[in-house]
N, CA, C and O atoms as CSV, one atom per row, in Angstrom:
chain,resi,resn,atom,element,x,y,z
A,1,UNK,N,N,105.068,105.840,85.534
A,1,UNK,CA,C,104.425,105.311,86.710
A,1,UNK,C,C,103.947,103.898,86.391
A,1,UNK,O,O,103.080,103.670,85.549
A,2,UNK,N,N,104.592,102.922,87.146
A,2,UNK,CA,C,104.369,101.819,87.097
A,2,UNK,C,C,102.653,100.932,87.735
A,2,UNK,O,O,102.849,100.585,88.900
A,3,UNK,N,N,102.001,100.758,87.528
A,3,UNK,CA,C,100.372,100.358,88.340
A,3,UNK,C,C,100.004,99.028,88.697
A,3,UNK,O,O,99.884,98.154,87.839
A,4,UNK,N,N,99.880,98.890,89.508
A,4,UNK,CA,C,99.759,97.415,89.839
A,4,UNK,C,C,98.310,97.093,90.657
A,4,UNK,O,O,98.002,97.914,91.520
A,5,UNK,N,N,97.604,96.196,90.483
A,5,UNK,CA,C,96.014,95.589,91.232
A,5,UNK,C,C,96.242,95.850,92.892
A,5,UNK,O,O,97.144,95.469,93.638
A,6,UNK,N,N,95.202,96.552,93.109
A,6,UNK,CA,C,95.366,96.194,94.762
A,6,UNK,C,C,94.881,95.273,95.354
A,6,UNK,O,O,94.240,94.371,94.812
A,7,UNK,N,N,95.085,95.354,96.392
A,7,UNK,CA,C,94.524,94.098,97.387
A,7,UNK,C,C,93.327,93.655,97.331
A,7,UNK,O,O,92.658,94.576,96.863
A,8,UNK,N,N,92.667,92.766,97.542
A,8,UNK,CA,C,91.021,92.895,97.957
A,8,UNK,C,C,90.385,93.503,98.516
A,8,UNK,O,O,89.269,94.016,98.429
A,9,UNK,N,N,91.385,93.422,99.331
A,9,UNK,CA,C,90.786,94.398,100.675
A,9,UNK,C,C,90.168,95.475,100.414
A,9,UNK,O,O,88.977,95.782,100.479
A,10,UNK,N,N,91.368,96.189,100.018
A,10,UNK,CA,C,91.297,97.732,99.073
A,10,UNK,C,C,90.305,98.037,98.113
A,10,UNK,O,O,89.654,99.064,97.922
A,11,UNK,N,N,90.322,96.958,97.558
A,11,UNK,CA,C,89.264,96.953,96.069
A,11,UNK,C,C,87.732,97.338,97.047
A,11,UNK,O,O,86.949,98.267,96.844
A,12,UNK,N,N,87.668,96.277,98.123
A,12,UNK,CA,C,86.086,96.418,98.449
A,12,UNK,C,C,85.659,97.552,99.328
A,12,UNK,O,O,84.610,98.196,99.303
A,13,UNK,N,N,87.083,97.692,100.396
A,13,UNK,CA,C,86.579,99.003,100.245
A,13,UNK,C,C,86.640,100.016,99.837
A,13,UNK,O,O,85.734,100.549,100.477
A,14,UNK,N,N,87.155,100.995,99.027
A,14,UNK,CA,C,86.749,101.385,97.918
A,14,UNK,C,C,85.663,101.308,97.222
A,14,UNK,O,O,84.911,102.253,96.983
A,15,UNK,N,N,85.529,100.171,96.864
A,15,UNK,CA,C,83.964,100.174,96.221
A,15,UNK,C,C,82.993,100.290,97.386
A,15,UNK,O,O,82.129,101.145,97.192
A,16,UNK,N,N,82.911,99.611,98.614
A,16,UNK,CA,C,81.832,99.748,99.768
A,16,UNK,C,C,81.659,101.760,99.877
A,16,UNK,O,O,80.676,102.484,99.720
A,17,UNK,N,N,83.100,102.071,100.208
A,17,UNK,CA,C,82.868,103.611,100.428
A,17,UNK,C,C,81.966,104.471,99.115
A,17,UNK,O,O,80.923,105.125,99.142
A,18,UNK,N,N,82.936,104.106,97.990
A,18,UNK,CA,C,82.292,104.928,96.654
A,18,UNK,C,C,80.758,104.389,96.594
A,18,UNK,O,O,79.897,105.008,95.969
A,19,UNK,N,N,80.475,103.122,97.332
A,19,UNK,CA,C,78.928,102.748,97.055
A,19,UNK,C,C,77.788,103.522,97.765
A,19,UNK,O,O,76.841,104.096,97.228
A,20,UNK,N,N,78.099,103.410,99.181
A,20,UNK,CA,C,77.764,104.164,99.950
A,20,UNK,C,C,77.722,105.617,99.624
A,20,UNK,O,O,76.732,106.135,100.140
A,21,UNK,N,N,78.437,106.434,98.962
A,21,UNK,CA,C,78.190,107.692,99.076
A,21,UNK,C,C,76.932,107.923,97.553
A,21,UNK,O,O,76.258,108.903,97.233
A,22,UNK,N,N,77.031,106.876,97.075
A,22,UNK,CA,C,75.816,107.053,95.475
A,22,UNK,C,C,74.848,106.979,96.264
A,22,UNK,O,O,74.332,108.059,96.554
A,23,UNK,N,N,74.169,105.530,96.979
A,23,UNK,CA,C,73.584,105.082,97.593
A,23,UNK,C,C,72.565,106.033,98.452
A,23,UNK,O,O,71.400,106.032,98.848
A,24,UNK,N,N,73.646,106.778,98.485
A,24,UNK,CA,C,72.688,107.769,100.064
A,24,UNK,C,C,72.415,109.190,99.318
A,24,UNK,O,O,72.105,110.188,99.969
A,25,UNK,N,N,72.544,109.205,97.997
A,25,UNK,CA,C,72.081,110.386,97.377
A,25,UNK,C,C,70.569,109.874,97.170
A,25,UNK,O,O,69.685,110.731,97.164
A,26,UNK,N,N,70.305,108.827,97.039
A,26,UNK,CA,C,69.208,108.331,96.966
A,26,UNK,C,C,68.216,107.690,97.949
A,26,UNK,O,O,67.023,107.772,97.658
A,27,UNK,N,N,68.580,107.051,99.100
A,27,UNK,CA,C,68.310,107.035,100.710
A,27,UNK,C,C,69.411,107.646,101.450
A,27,UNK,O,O,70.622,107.759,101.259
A,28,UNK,N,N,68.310,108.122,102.662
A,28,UNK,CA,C,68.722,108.534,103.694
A,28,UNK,C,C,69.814,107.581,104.459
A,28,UNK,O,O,69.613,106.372,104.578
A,29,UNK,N,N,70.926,108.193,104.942
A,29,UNK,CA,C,71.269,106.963,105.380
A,29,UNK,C,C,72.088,108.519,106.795
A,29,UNK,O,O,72.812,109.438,106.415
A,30,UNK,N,N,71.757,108.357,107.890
A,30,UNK,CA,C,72.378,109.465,109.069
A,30,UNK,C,C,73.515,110.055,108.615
A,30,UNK,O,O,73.580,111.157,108.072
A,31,UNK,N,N,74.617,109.138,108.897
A,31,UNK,CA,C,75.680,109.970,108.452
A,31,UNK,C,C,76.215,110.513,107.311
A,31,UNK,O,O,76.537,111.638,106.929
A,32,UNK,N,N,76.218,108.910,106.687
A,32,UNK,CA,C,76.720,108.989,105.001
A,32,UNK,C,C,76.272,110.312,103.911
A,32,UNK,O,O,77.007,110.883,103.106
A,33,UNK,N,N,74.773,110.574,104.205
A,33,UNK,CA,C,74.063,111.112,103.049
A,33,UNK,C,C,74.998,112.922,103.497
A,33,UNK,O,O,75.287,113.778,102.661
A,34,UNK,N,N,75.182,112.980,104.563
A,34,UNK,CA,C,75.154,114.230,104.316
A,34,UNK,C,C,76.994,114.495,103.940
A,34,UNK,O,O,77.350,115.604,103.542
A,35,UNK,N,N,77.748,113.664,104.075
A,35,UNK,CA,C,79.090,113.644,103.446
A,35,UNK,C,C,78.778,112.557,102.425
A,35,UNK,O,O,79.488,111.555,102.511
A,36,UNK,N,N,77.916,112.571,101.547
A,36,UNK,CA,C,78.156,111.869,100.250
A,36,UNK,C,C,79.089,111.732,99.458
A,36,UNK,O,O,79.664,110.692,99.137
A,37,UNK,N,N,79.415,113.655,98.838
A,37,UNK,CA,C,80.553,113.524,97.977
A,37,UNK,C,C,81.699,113.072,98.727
A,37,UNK,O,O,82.468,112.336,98.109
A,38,UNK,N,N,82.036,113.403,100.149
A,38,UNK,CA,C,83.628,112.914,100.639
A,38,UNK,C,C,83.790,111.973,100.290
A,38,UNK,O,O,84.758,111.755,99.562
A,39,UNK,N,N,82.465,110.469,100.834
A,39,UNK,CA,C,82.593,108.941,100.762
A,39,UNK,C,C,83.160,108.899,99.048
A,39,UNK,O,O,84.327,108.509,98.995
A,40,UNK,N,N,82.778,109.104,98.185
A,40,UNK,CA,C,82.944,108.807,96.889
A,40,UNK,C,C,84.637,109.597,96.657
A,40,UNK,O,O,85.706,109.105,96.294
A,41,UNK,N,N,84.348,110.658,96.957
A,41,UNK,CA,C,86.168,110.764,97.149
A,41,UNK,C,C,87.021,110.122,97.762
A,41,UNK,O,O,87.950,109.689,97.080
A,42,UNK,N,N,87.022,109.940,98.681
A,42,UNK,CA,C,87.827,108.660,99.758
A,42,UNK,C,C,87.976,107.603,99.427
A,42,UNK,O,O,89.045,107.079,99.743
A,43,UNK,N,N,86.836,106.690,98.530
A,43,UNK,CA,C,86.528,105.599,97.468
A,43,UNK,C,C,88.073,105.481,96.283
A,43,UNK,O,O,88.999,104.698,96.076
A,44,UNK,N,N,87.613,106.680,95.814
A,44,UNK,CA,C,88.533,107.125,94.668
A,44,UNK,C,C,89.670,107.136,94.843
A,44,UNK,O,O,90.299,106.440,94.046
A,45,UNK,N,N,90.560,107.947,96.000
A,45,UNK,CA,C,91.577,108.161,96.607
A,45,UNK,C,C,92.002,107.196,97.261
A,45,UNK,O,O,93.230,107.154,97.186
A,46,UNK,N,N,91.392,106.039,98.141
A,46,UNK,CA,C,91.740,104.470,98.120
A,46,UNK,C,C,91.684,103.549,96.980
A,46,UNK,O,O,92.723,102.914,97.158
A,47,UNK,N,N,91.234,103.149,96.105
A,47,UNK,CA,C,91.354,102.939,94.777
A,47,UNK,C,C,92.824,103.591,94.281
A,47,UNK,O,O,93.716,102.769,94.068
A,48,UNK,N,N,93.015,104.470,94.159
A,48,UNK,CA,C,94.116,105.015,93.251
A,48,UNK,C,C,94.939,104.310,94.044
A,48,UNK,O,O,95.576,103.320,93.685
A,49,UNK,N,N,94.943,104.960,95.481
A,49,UNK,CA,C,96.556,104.610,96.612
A,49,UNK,C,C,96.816,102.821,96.164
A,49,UNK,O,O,97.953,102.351,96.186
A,50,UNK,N,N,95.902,102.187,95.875
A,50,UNK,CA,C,95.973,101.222,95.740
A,50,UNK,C,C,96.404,100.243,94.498
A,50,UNK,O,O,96.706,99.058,94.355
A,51,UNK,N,N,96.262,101.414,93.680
A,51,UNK,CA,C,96.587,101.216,92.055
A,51,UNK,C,C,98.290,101.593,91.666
A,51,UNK,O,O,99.013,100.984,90.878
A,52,UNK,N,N,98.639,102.848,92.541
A,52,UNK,CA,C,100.048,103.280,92.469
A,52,UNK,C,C,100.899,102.760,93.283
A,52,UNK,O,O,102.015,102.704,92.766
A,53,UNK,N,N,100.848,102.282,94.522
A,53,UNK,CA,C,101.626,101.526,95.271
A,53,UNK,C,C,101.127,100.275,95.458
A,53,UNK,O,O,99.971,99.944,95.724
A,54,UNK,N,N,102.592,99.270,95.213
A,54,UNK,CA,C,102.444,98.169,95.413
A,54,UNK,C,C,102.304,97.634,96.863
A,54,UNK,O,O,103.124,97.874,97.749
A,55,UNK,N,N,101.257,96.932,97.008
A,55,UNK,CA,C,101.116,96.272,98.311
A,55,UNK,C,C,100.409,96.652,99.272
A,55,UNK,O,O,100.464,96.360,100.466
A,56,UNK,N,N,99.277,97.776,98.316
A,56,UNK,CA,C,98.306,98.887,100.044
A,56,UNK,C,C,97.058,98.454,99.564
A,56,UNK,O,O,96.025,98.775,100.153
């Protein structure tokens, strides 16, 4: 498997999502806190998509 940098795009969000779901273990935040772990999965799982295919 070949890996290549993703976009910016990708990178931030990814990190915005995976941030958000730490974030709200620690404040309240309406929606986020109570799907915490998803946000940090979804983070992860954009990150990767972004690491294995070129160009997402």
């Amino acid at each position: 498997m070949k890996l290549s940098a993703p976009k910016e795009t990708t990178f931030w969000a990814a990190t915005i999502l995976g941030g958000l779901g730490i974030i709200s273990k620690f404040v309240t935040i309406p929606v986020v806190s109570e799907n915490a772990f998803w946000f940090v999965v979804v983070g992860f799982v954009v990150l990767w998509l972004g690491n294995t295919n070129k160009g997402f």
